[in-house]
Chimera marker file (.cmm) of the C-alpha trace (Angstrom):
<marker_set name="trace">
<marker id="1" x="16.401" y="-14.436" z="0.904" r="1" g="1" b="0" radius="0.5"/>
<marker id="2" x="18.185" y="-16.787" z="2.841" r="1" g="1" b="0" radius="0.5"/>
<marker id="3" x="17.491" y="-20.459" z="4.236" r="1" g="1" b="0" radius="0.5"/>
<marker id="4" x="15.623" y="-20.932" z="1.758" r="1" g="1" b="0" radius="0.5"/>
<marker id="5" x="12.578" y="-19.156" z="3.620" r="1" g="1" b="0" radius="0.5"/>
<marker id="6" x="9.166" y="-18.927" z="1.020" r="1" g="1" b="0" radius="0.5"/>
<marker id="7" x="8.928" y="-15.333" z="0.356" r="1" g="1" b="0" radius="0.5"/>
<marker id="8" x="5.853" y="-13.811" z="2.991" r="1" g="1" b="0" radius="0.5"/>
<marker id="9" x="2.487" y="-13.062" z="2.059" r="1" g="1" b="0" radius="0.5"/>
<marker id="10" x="0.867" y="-10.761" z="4.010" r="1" g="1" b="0" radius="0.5"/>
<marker id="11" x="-3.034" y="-9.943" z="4.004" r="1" g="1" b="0" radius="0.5"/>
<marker id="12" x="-5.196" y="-7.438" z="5.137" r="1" g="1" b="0" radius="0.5"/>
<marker id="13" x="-8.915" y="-6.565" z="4.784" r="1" g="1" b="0" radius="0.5"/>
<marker id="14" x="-10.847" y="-3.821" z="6.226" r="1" g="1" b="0" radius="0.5"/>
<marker id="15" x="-14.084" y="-2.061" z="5.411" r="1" g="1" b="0" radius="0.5"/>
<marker id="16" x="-14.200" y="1.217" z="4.579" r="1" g="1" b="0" radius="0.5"/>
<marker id="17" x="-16.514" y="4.009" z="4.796" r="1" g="1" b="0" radius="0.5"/>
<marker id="18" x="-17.097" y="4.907" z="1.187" r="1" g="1" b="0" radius="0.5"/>
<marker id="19" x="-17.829" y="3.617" z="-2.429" r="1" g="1" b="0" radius="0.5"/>
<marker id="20" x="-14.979" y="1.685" z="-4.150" r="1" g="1" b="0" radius="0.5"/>
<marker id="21" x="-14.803" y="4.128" z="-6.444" r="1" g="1" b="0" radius="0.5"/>
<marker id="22" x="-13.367" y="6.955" z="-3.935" r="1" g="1" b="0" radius="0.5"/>
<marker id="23" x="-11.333" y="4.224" z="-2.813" r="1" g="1" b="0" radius="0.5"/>
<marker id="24" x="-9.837" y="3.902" z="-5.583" r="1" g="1" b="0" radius="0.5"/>
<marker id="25" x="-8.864" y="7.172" z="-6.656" r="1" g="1" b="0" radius="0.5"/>
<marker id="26" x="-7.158" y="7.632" z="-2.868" r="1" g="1" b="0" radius="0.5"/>
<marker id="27" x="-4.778" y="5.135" z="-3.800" r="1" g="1" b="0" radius="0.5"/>
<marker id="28" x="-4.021" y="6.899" z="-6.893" r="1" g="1" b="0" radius="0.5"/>
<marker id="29" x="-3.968" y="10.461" z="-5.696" r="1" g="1" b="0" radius="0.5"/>
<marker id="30" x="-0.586" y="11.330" z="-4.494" r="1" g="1" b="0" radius="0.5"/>
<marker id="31" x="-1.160" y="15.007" z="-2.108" r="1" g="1" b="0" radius="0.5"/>
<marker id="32" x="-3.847" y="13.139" z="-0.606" r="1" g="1" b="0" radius="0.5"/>
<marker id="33" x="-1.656" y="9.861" z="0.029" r="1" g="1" b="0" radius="0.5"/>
<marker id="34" x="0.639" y="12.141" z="2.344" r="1" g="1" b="0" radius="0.5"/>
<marker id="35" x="-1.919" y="11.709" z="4.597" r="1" g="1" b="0" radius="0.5"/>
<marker id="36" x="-2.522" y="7.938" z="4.940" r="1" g="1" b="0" radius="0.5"/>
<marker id="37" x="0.134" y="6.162" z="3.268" r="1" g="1" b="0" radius="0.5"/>
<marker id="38" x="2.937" y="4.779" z="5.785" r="1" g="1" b="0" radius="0.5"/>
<marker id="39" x="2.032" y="3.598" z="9.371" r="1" g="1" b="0" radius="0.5"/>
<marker id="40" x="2.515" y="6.471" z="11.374" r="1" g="1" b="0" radius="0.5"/>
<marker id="41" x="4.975" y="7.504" z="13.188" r="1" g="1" b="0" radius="0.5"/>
<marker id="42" x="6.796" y="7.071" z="9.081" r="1" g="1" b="0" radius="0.5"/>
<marker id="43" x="5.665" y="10.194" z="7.499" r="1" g="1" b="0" radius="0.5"/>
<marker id="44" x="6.348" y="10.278" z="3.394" r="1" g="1" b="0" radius="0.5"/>
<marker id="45" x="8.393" y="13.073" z="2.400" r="1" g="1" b="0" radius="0.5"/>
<marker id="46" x="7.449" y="12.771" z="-0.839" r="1" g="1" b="0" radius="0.5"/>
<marker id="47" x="5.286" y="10.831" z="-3.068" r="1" g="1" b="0" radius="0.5"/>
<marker id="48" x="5.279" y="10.527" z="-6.801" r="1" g="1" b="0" radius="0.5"/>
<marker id="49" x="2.660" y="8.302" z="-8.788" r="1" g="1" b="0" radius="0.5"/>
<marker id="50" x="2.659" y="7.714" z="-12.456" r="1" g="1" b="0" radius="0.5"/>
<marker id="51" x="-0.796" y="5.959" z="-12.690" r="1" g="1" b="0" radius="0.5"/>
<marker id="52" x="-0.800" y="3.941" z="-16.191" r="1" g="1" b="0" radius="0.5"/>
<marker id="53" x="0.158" y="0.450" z="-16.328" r="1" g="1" b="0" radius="0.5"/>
<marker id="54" x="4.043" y="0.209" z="-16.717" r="1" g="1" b="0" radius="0.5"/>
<marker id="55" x="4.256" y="3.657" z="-14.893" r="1" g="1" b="0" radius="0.5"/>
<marker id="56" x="6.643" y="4.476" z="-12.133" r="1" g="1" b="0" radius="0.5"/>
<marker id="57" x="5.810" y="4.905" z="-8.154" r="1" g="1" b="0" radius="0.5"/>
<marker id="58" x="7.757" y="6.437" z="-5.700" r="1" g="1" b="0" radius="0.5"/>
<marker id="59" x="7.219" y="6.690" z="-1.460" r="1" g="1" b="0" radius="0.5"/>
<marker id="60" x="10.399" y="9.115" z="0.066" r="1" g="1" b="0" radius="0.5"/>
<marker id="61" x="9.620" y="8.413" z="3.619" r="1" g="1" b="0" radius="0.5"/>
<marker id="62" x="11.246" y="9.295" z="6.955" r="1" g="1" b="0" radius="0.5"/>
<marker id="63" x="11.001" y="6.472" z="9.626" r="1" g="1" b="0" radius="0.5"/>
<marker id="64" x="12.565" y="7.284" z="12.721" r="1" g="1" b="0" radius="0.5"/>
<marker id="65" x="15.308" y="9.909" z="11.198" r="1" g="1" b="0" radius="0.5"/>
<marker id="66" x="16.141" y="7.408" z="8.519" r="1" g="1" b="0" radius="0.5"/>
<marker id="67" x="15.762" y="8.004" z="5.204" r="1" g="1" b="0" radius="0.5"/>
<marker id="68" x="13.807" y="5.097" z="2.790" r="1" g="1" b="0" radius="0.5"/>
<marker id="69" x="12.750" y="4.792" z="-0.319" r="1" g="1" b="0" radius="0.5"/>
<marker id="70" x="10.210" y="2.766" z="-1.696" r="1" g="1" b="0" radius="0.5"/>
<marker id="71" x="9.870" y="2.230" z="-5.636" r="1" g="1" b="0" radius="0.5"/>
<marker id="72" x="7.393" y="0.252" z="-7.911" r="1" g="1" b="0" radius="0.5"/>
<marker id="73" x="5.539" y="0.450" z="-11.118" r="1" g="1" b="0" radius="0.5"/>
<marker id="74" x="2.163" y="-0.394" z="-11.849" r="1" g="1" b="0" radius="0.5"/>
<marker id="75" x="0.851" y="-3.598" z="-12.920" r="1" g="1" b="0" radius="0.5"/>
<marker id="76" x="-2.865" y="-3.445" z="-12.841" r="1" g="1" b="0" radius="0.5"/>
<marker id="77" x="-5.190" y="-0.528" z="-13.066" r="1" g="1" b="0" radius="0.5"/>
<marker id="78" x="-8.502" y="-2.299" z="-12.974" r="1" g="1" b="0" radius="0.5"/>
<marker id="79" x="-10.945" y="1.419" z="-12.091" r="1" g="1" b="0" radius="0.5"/>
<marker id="80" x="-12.602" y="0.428" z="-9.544" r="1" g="1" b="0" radius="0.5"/>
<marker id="81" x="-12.228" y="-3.112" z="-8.402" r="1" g="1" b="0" radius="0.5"/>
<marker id="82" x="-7.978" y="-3.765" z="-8.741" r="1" g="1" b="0" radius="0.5"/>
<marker id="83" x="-4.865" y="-1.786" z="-8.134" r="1" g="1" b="0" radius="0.5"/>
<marker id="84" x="-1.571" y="-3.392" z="-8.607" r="1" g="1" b="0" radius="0.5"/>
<marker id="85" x="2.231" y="-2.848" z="-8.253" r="1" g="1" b="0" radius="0.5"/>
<marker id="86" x="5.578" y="-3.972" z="-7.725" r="1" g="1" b="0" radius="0.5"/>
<marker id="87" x="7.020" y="-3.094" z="-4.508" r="1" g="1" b="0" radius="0.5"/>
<marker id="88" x="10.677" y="-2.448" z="-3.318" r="1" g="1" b="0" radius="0.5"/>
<marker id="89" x="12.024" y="-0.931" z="-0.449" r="1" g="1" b="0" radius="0.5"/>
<marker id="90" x="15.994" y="0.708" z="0.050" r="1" g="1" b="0" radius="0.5"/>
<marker id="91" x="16.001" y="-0.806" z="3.832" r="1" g="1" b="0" radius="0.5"/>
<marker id="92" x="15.565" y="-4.846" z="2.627" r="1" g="1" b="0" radius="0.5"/>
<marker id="93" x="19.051" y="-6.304" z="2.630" r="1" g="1" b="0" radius="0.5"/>
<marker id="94" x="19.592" y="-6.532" z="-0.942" r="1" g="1" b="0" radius="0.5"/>
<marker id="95" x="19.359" y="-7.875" z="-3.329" r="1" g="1" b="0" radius="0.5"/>
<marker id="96" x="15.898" y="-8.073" z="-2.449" r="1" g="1" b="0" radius="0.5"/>
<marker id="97" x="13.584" y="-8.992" z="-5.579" r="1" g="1" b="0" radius="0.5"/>
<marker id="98" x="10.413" y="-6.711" z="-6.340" r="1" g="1" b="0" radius="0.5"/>
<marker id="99" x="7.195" y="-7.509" z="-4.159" r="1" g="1" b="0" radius="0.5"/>
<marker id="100" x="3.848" y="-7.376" z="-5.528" r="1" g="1" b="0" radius="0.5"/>
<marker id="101" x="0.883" y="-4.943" z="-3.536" r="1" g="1" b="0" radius="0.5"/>
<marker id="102" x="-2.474" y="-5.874" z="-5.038" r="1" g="1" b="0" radius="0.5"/>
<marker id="103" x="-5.423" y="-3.733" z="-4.046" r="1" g="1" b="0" radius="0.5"/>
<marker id="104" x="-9.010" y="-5.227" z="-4.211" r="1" g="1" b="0" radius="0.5"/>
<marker id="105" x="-12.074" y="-3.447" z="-3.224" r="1" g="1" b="0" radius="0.5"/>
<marker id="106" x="-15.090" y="-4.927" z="-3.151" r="1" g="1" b="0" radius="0.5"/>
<marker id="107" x="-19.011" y="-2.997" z="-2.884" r="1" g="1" b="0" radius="0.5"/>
<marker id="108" x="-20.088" y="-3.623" z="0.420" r="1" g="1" b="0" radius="0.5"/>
<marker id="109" x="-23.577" y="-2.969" z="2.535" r="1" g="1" b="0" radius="0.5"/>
<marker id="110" x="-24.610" y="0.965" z="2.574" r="1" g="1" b="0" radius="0.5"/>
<marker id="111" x="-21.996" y="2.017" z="-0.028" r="1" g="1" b="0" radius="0.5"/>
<marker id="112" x="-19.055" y="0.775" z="1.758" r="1" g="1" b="0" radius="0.5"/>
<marker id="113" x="-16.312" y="-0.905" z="0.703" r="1" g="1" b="0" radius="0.5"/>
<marker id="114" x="-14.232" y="-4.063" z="1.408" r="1" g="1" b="0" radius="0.5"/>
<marker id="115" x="-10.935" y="-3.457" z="0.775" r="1" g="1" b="0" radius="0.5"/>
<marker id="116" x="-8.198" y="-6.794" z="0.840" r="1" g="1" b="0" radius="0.5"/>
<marker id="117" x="-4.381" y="-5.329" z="0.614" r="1" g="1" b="0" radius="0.5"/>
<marker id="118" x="-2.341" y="-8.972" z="-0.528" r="1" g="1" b="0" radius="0.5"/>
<marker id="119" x="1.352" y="-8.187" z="-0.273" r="1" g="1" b="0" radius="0.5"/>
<marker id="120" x="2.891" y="-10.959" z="-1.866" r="1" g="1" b="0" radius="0.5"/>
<marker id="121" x="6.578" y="-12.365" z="-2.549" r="1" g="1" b="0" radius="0.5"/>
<marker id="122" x="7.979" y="-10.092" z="0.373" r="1" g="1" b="0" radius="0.5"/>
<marker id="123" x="11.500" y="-11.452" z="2.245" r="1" g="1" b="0" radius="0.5"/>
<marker id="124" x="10.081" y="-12.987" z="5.063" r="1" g="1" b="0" radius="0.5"/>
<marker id="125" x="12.351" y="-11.117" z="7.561" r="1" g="1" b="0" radius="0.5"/>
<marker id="126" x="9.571" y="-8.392" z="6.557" r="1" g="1" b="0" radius="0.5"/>
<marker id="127" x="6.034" y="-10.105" z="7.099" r="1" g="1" b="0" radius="0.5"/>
<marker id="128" x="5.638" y="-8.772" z="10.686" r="1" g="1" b="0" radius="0.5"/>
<marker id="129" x="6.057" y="-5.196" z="9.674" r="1" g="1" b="0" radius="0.5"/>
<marker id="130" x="4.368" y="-5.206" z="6.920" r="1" g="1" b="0" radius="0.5"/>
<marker id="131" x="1.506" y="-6.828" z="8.414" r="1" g="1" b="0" radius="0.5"/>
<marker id="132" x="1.450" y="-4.266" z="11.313" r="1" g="1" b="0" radius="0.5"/>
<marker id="133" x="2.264" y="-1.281" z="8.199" r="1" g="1" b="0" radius="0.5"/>
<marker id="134" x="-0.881" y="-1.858" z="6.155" r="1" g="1" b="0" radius="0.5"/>
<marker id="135" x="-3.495" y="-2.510" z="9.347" r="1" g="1" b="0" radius="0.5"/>
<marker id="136" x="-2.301" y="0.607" z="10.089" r="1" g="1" b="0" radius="0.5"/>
<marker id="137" x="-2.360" y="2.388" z="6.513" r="1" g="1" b="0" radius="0.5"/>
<marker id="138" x="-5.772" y="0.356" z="6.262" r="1" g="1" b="0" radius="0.5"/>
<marker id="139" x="-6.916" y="2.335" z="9.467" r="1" g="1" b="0" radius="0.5"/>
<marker id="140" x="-5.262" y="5.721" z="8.075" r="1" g="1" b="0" radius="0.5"/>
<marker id="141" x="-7.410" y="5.353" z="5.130" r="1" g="1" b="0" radius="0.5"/>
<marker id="142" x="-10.614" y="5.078" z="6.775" r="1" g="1" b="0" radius="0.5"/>
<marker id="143" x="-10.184" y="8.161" z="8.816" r="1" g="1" b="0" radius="0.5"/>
<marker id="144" x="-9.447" y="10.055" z="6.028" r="1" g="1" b="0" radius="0.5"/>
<marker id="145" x="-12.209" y="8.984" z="4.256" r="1" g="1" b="0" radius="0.5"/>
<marker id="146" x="-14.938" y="8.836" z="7.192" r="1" g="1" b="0" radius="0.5"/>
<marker id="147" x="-17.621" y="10.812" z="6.810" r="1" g="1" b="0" radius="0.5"/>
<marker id="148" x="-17.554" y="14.000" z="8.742" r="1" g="1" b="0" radius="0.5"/>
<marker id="149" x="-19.762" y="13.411" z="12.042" r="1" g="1" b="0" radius="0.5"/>
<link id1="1" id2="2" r="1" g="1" b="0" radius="0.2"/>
<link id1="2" id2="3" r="1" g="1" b="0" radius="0.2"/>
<link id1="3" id2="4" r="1" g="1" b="0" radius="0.2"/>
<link id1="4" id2="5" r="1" g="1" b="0" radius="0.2"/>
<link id1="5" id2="6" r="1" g="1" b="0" radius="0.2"/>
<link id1="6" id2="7" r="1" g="1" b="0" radius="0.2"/>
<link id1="7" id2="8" r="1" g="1" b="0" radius="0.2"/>
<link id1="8" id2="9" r="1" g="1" b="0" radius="0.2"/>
<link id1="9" id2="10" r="1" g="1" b="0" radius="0.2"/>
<link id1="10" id2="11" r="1" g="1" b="0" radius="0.2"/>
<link id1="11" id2="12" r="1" g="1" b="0" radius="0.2"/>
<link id1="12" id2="13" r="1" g="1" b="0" radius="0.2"/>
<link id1="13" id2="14" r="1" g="1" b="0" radius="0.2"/>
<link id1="14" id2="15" r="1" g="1" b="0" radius="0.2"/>
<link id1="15" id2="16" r="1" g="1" b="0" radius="0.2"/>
<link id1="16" id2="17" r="1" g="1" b="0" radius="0.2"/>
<link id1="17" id2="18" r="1" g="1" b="0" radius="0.2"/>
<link id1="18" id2="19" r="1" g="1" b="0" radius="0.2"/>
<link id1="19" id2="20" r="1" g="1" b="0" radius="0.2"/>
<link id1="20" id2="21" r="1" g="1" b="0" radius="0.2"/>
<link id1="21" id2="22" r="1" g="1" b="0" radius="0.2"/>
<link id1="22" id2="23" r="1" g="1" b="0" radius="0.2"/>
<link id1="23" id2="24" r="1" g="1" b="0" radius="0.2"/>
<link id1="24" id2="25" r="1" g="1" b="0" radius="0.2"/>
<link id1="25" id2="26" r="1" g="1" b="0" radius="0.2"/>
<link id1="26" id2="27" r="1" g="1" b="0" radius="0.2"/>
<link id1="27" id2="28" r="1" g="1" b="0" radius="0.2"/>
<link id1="28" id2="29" r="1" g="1" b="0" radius="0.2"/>
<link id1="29" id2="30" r="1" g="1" b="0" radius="0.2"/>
<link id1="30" id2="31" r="1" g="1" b="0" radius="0.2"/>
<link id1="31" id2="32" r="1" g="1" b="0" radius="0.2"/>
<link id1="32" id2="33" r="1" g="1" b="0" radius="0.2"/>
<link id1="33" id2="34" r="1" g="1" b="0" radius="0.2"/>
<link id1="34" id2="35" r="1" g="1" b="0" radius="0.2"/>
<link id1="35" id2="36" r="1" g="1" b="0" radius="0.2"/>
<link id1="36" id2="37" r="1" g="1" b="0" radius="0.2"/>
<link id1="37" id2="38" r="1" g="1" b="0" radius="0.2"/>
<link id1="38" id2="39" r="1" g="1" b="0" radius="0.2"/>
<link id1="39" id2="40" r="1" g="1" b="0" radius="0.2"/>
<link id1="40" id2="41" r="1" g="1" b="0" radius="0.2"/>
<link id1="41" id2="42" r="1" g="1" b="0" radius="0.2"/>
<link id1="42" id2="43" r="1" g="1" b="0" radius="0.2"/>
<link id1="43" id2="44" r="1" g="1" b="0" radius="0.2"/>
<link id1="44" id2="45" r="1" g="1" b="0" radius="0.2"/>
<link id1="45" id2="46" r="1" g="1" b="0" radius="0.2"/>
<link id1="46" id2="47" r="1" g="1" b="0" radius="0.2"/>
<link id1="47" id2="48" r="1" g="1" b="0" radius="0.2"/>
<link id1="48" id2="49" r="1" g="1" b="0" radius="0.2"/>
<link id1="49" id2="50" r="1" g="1" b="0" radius="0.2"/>
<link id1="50" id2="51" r="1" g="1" b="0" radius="0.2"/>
<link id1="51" id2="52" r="1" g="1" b="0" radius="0.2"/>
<link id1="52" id2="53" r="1" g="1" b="0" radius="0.2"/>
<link id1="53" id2="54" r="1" g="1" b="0" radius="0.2"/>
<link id1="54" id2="55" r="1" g="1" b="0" radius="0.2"/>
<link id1="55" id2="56" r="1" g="1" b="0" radius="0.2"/>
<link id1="56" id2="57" r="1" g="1" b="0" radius="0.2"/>
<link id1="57" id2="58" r="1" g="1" b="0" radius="0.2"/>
<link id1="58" id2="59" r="1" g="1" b="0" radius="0.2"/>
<link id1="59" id2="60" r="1" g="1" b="0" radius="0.2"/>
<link id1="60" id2="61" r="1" g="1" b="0" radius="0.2"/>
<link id1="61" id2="62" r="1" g="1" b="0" radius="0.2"/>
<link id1="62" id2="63" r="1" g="1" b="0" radius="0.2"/>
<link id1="63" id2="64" r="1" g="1" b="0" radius="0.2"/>
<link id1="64" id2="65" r="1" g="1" b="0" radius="0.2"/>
<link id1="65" id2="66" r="1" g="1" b="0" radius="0.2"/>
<link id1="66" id2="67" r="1" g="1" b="0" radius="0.2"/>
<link id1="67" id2="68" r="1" g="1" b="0" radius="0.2"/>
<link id1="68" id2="69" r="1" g="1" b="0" radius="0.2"/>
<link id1="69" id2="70" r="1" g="1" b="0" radius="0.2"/>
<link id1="70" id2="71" r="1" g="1" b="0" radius="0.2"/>
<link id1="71" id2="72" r="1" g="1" b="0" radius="0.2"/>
<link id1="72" id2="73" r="1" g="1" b="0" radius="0.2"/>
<link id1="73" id2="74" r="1" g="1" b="0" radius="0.2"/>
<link id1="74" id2="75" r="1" g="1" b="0" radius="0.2"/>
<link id1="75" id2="76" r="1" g="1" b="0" radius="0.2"/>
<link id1="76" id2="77" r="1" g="1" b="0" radius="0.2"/>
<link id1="77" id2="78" r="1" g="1" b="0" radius="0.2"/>
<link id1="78" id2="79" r="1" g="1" b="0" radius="0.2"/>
<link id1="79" id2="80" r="1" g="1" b="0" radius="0.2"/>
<link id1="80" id2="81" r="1" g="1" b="0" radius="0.2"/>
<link id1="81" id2="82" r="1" g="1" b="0" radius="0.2"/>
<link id1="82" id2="83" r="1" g="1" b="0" radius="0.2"/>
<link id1="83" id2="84" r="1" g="1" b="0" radius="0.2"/>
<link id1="84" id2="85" r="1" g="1" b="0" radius="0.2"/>
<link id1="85" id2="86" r="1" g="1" b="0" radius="0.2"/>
<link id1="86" id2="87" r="1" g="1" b="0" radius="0.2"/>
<link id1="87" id2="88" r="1" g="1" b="0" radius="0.2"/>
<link id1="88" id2="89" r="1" g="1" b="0" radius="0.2"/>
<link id1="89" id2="90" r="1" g="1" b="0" radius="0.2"/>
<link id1="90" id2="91" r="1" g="1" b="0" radius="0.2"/>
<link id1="91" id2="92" r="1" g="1" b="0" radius="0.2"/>
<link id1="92" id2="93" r="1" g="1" b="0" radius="0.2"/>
<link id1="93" id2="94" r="1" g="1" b="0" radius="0.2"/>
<link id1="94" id2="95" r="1" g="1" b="0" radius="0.2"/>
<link id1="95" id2="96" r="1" g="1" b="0" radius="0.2"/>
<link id1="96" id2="97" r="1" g="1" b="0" radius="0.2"/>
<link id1="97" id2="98" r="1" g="1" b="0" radius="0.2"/>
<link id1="98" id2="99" r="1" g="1" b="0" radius="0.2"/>
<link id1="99" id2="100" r="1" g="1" b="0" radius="0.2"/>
<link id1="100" id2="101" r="1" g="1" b="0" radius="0.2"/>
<link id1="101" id2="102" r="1" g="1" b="0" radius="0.2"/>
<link id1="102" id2="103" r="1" g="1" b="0" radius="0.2"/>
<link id1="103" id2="104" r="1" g="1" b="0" radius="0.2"/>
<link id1="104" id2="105" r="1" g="1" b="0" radius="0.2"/>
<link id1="105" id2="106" r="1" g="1" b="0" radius="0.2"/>
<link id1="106" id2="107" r="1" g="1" b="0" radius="0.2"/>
<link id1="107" id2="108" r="1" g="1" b="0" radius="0.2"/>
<link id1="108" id2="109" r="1" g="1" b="0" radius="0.2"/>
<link id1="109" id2="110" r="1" g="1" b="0" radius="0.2"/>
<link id1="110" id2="111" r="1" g="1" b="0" radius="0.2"/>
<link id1="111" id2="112" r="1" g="1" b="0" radius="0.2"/>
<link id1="112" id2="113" r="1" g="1" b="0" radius="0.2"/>
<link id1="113" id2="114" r="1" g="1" b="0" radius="0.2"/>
<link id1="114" id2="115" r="1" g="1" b="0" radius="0.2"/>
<link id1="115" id2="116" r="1" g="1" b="0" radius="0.2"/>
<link id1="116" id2="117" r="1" g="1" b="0" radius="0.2"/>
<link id1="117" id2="118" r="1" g="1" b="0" radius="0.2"/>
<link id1="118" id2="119" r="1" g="1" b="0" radius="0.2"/>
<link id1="119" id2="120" r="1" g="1" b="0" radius="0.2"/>
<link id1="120" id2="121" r="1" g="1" b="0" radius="0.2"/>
<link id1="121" id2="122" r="1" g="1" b="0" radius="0.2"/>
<link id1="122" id2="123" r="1" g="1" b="0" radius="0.2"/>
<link id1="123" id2="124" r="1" g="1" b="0" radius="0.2"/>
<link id1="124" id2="125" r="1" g="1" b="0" radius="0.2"/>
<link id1="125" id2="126" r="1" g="1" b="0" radius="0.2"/>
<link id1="126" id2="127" r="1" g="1" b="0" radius="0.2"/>
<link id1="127" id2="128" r="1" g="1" b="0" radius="0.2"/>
<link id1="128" id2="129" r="1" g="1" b="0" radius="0.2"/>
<link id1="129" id2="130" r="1" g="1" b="0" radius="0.2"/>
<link id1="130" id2="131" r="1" g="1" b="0" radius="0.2"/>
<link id1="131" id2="132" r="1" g="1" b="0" radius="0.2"/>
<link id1="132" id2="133" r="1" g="1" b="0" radius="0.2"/>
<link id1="133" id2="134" r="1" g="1" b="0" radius="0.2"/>
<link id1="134" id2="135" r="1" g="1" b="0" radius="0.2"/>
<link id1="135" id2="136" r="1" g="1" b="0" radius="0.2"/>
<link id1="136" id2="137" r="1" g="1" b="0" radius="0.2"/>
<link id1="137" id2="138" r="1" g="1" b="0" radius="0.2"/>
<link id1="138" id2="139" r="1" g="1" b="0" radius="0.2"/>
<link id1="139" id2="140" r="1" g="1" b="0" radius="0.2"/>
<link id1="140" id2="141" r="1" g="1" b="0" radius="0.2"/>
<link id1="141" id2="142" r="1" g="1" b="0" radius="0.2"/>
<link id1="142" id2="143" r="1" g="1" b="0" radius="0.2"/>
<link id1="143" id2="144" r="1" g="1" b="0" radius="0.2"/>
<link id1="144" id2="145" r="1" g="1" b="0" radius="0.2"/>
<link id1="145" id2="146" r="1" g="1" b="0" radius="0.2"/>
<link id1="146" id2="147" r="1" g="1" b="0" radius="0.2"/>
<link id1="147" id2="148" r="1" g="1" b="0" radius="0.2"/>
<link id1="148" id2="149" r="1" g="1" b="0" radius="0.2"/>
</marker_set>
């Protein structure tokens, strides 16, 4: 970082139409990611999850005919209240240190759930796109995961 900026912190929180439990297992479901994950118009190429604590993560994504990875590892697998991983992304002007993604998802009135996406210790040239990405993934999610009408 430079300046001497604070790293960014971004937070979102939306409530979604299902049980924490299906929330959960979205995040950690990697065909059914490709729909969701990334603010659209990014699309993920490929996704690969390794879902123990200490295992490996891995978004290939396409954003606007560029290529960009993003890598992590888990941190926290807390079924059904707490996901949590590093974050790191090829496009940050390196050397950019890992960021931290933590998941919470809370019960919420009529089996819905409140979840709160904290994206912590990110280079705070990123907050603004971030905070626009995971409104957006937030939204994603729910539409996947609405009930059908």
């Amino acid at each position: 970082m430079t300046g001497g900026e604070p790293p960014a912190l971004v937070v979102v929180q939306r409530v979604l139409p299902a049980s924490p439990d299906l929330v959960y297992a979205e995040w950690l479901d990697a065909d059914g990611m490709m729909d969701w994950m990334c603010p659209r118009p990014v699309q993920p190429t490929e996704i690969e999850l390794d879902t123990r604590v200490g295992g490996r993560l891995r978004f290939e994504l396409l954003d606007d005919g560029s290529r960009v990875t993003i890598t992590g590892r888990y941190l926290v697998l807390d079924h059904p209240n707490r996901i949590q991983f590093t974050w790191n992304c090829t496009a940050w002007d390196p050397p950019a240190p890992d960021s931290v993604v933590t998941i919470i998802l809370e019960p919420h009135q009529d089996d819905q759930t409140l979840m709160t996406i904290h994206h912590a210790q990110l280079p705070p040239s990123e907050y603004d796109s971030h905070d626009r990405g995971w409104e957006k993934v937030a939204e994603q999610l729910g539409r996947r995961i609405a009930p059908s009408a």
